[in-house]
N, C-alpha and C positions, 0 to 999 in steps of 0.2 A: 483639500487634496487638489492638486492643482490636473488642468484636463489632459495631459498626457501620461502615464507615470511608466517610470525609469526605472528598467527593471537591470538589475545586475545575476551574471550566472558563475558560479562556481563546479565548475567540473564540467567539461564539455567533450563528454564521452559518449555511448551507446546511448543511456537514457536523455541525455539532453538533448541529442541529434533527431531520435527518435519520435520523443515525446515533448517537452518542452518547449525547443527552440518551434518547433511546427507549430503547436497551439498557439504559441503565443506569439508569432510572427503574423498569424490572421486576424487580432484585434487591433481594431481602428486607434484607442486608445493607447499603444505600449509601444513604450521604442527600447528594442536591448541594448543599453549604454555603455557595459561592459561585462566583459568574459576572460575568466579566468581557468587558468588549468595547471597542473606541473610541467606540463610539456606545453610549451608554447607554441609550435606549430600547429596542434588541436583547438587550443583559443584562436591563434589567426584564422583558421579555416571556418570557425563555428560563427567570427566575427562577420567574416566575407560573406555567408550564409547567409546568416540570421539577421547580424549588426544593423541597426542604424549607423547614419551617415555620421563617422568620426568618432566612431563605436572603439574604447581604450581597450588595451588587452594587458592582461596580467599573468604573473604565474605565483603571487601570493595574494591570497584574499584579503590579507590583514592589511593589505599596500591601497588592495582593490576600495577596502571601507572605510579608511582613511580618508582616501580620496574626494570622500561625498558625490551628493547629487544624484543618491539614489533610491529609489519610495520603499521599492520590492526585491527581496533578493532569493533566490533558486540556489535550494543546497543541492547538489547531483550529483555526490561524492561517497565512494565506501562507508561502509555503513560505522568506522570508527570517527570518523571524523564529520557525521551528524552533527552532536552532540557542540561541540567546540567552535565551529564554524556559524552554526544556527544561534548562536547563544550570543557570539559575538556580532554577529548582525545586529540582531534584535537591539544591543545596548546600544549598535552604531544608529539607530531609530529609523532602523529600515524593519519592514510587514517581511517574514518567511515562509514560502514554500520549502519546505523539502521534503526529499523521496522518501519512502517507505525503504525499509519498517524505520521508525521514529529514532531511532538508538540502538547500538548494539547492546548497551548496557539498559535496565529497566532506572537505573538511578539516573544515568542519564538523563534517560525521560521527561523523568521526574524533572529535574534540572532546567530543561526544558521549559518545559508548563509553568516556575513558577519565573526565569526569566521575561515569559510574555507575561506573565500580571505584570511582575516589577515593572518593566518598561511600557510597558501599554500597549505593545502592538499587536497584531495579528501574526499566528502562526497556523500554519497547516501539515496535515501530511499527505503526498502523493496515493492516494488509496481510489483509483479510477474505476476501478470495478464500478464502486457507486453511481458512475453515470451512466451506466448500460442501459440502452431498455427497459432491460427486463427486471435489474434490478430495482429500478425506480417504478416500472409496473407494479412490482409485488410489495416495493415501500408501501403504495399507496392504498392496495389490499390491505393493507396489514393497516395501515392506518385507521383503515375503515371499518374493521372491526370482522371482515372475510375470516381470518385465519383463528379468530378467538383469541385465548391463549397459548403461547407457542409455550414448550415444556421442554421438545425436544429435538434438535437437531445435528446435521453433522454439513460441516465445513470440509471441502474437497479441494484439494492442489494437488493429485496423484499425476504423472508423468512415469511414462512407461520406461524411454529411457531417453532422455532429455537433458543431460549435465552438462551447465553452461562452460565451456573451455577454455573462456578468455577471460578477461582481466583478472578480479583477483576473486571474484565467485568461491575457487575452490579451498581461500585463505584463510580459516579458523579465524587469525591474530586481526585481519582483516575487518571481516564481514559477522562475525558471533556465531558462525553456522551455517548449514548448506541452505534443504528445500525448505526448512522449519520457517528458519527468518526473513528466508525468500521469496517463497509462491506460498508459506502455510499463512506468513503474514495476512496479504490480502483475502482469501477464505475467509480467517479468523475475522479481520475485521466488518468481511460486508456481512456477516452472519450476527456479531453481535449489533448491529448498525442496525438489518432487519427488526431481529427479537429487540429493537431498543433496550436493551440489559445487558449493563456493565457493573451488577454487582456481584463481583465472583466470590464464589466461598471455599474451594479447593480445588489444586490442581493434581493430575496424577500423568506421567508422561513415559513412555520409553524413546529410544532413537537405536539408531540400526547402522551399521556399517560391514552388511554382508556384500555387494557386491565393490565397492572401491575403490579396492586393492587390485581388483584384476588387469591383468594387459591386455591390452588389443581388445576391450569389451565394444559391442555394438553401440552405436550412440547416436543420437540424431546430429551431432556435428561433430563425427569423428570419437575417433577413442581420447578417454582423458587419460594425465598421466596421474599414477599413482604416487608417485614421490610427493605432488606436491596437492594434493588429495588428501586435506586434514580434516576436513567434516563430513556430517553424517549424511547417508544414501537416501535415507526414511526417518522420519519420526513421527508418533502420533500422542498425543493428547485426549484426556478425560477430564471435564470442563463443570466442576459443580458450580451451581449457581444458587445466589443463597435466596430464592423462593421458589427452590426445585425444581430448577429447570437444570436440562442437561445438554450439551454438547460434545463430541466426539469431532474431535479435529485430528487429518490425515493430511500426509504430507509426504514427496516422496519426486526425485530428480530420478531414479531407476530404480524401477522397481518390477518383480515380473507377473504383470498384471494385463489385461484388457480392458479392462474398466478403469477411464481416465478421464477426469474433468479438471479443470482448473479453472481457481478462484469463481468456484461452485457453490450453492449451497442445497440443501435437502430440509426444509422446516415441517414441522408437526404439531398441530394448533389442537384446540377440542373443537373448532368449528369444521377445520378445512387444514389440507397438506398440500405443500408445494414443493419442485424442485425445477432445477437447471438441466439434467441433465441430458434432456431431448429436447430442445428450446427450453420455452416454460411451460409447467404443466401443471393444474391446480384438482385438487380430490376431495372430493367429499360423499357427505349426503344430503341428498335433498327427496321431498315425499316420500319418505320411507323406502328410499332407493340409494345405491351408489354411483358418485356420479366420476369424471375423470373428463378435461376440457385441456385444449393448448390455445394456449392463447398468441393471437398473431400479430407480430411483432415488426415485419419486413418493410412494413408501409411506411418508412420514413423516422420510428420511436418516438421518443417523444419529444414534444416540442418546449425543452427546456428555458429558450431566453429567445428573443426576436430574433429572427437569422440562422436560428442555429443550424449546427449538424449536428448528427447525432454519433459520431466521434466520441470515446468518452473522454480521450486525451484533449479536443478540443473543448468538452462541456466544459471540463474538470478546470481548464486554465480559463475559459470566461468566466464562469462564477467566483471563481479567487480572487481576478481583479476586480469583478462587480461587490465581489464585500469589500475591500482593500477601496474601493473609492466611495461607494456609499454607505460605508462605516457599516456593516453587515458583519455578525458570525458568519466565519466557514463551515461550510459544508461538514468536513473532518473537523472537528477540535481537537487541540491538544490532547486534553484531558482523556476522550477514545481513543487516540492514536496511544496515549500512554497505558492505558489498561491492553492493549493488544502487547505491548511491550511486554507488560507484568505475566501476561499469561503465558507468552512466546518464553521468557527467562524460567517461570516454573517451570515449563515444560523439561527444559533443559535440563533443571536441578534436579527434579524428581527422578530423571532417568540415569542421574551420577550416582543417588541414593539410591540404587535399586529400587524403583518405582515407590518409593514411601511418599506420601502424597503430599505438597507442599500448600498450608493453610493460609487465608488470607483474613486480615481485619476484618 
């Protein structure tokens, strides 16, 4: 691997500007060599930005990986064009990042995962949550053997009313779904991530499309419009797991509630319970007493890789180059990000079936 590596980005939109181009503009390591977008005025700007010096700009990727001369490449593209984009990388023998969720389709996914065996490279998916704090404090409880066996929990994306208005968010053909694919994604993932168990054995889901439709509804950025408002409000998910363990995933862009966390989790061990939902907070017993602790988090978090911050956007983008140069697993694997797939797509089927529950090998 040679000591700089040449990252290329496809989609240079909210999350790229966001999240990506930042992180990965503060490793000493990475120069972004090229950016691509359908609108090329968003590539030239992301260029100007982000670019290293004589940094190419594109508005097809397929021109972009063509090209060569590039290690890493960042998919940050609607969630149809995951799948197509990442796959074609990967043969072009460039290492992928891309966003969450992994595919709109679970075959996708699939697709996915066995294009990186075939060609040997590394793939990732965007699932940051993992580098919070407090996530990684409670990985390592749980590592430790704090929590015992988890059996049971529930995965939290609830938004009160929150429905993102812009790009194509609100596009069924688009994106596979509204909050499910969206914010239930990351829930779902940092929760099975926790319980380390990704072997599911049924899924059971509904989804909701009570409020939508309405005009002029309250929103945190403005009213959406209903015309072009093709996915669901809510959905939630019933998460059997085949050594009985259980999950309860919710999910929800408006919903009329008070009780609102996102990409949360709530775990339930026989030793010891934890949740997100007031910082972190761990329960148990101890001397034949109940006990209940928050644990302080403010001081810095954790001290992930020399230098760091504790950004999960910037964790998340050093440790991807740090396996991508020294031949290291990701963080994400395919292979989780794909089971998040599987279970995000039952969810969906089960609630077209009237809740009839969708079985897994």
């Amino acid at each position: 691997m040679p000591e700089t590596v040449k990252v290329g980005i496809v989609g240079c939109g909210g999350i790229a500007n966001g999240k990506h181009l930042p992180g990965l503009s503060k490793l000493g390591n990475v120069e972004i060599v090229a950016l691509c977008d359908l609108v090329e005025e968003k590539a030239k700007k992301a260029a100007t930005e982000h670019g290293a010096k004589g940094a190419k700009v594109y508005t097809d990727y397929q021109q972009m990986l063509k090209a060569g001369g590039l290690d890493v490449v960042h998919v940050l593209t609607p969630n149809d064009s995951h799948a197509p984009i990442s796959i074609a990388a990967l043969e072009a023998g460039c290492h992928v990042m891309c966003e969450k969720p992994m595919a709109k389709r679970a075959a996708d996914a699939r697709a996915m995962v066995e294009a990186a065996k075939r060609t040997g490279k590394k793939l990732t998916i965007g699932y940051q949550s993992r580098y919070r704090a407090d996530s990684q404090y409670l990985k390592q409880l749980i590592q430790d053997g704090e929590l015992g066996d988890i059996y049971f929990a529930k995965a939290h994306a609830i938004r009160r009313r929150a429905v993102p208005t812009w790009g194509v968010f609100l596009d069924a053909e688009k994106q596979g779904g509204g909050p499910l694919i969206d914010i239930g994604t990351h829930a779902l993932d940092l929760t099975l991530w926790l319980m380390d168990n990704y072997q599911v054995k049924s899924v059971t889901g509904t989804v909701y499309r009570k409020l939508a439709d309405r005009e002029n509804a309250a929103n945190a950025w403005g009213p959406w419009d209903p015309k072009i408002y093709t996915v669901e409000d809510s959905a939630f998910g019933f998460i059997q797991m085949q050594n009985g363990a259980t999950i309860f995933l919710e999910s929800s862009w408006a919903l009329n509630t008070l009780d609102v966390d996102e990409a949360k989790c709530t775990l339930m061990g026989t030793e010891a319970g934890a949740d997100m939902k007031k910082g972190l907070r761990i329960n148990g017993e101890q001397n034949s007493r109940l006990y209940s602790k928050e644990i302080e988090l403010s001081a810095g978090g954790v001290a992930f890789y020399e230098g760091a911050s504790s950004e999960p956007h910037e964790v998340e983008a050093a440790l991807w180059i740090d396996a991508v140069v020294n031949d290291r697993s990701p963080v994400v694997t395919p292979e989780q990000a794909c089971v998040v797939s599987e279970v995000l797509e039952a969810i969906y089927e089960s609630a077209k079936n009237g809740g009839q529950p969708v079985l897994f090998g």
